[in-house]
C-alpha angles and dihedrals in degrees: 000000000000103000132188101204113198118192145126119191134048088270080081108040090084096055092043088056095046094052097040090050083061109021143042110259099200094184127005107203120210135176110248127277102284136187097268098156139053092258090085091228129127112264126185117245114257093252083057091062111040080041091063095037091062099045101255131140120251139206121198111202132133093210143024098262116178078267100056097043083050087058089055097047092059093049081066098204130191091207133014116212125203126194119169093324095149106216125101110251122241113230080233089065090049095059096052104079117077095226106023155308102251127184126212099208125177109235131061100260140276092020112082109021124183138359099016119002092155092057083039096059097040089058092045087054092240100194083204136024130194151183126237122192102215143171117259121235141172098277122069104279095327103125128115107273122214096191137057137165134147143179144209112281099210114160095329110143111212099274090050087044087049095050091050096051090045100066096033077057096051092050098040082049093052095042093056095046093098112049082052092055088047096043088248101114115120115228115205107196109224120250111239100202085068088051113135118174122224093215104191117268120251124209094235091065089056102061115123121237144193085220084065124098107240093247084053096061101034084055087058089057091048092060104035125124142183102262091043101028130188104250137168128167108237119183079006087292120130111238129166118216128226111171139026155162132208106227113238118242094247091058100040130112140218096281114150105215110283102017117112127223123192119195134175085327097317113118110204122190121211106230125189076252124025130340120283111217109218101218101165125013134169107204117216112283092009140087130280102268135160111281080241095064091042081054089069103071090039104109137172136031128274095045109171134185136209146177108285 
């Protein structure tokens, strides 16, 4: 089949490469190199370049201008294929392929739709998440979906979870190509009374506090990310927190809830319930290191800790 495939990040890259390995991709469309690092210098998305390292032709646009809709009118495709693009589809674009507009998105729908539905599920302590691959209409990931496949979510923080979904996406993507292509594809309508909405996460919800349980807030570094990233202040220092335990009951210390103990390299957070174990940090300005190593600079008593 002649694809257009849309997408940006590296949530995309394994579908693109699983539809590229069996089909013709006639255009990838991309959103254009951005500032992603701390080195204040334009990088190309991910799509971009996996898209150029397999030969393919690429188009940069934010939105879907008369040109680029033109672009997408001579690549003639039989199916377009979004994954993650980030960019609101004109109707205009729907009606170009000769099948059908489909959407790898990254939740079992109807639950999570929109912005982050992987972060979403991780703080609603989804015991499962899951990838539909569904038709794109006019409305924000409401359309009838043909594919659907999910996995346990564990003790994946949202870049493993991302990694994960990506690939089951890329192969659920893959598997339903052909009854698309044969008309045999079963389309199951969602049922709007299940709808949940994966607003996007601010950074201000994933602040780490003492007035948090310690599950709570191990669950916010589970989840955090780098745009919205767990932080706390300790020893009235920002840090930002990426990876931690919560301490079992039988292990845990006398710690009242926002004081700090530091003992032989552990770092323990007192939590209105329970102690938070600190395991891999990045203060602010300096390097990812062991919460071990950061204890070392860690000095005094009475060390306390608070939202940012």
């Amino acid at each position: 089949m002649r694809i257009v495939f849309m997408g940006t990040p590296e949530f995309a890259v394994p579908s693109l490469e699983a539809v590229a390995a069996v089909h013709e991709v006639t255009l990838v469309i991309t959103r254009p190199d951005a500032v992603r690092k701390r080195g204040k210098k334009l990088e190309p998305c991910a799509i971009k370049k996996r898209a150029y390292e397999l030969g393919l032709p690429v188009l940069e646009t934010s939105r879907m201008t008369p040109k680029a809709l033109d672009a997408v009118r001579e690549a003639r495709p039989e199916i377009i294929v979004v994954a993650a693009y980030g960019c609101i589809l004109p109707d205009e674009l729907l009606a170009i392929p000769s099948i059908d507009c489909i959407n790898v998105h990254a939740s079992s729908l109807p639950r999570w739709r929109g912005a982050a539905p992987i972060q979403r599920a991780i703080l609603a302590g989804d015991i499962r998440a899951g990838v539909s691959i569904m038709r794109v209409v006019h409305e924000l990931d409401a359309g009838a979906y043909c594919a659907q496949a999910d996995l346990v979510v564990g003790s994946s923080n949202t870049a493993e979870l991302t990694q994960r979904l990506s690939v089951l996406g890329a192969q659920t993507l893959v598997e339903v190509l052909p009854a698309l292509a044969d008309g045999s594809a079963v389309w199951t309508e969602q049922d709007e009374s299940c709808v949940t909405y994966a607003h996007k996460v601010t950074k201000a919800e994933m602040f780490l506090s003492p007035e948090f349980s310690a599950q709570h807030n191990a669950v916010l570094v589970q989840a955090s990310s780098d745009t919205a990233p767990a932080r706390l202040v300790l020893a009235h220092k920002g840090v930002r927190v990426l990876q931690a335990s919560v301490v079992p009951a039988v292990d845990e210390i006398a710690i009242a809830a926002g004081e700090v103990v530091v003992e032989h390299g552990r770092v323990y957070l007192g939590c209105a319930q329970g102690l938070l174990e600190l395991l891999v940090v990045r203060p602010d300005g300096k390097r990812d290191m062991s919460a071990q190593a950061w204890s070392a600079g860690l000095r005094g008593e009475g060390l306390t800790w608070a939202k940012q």
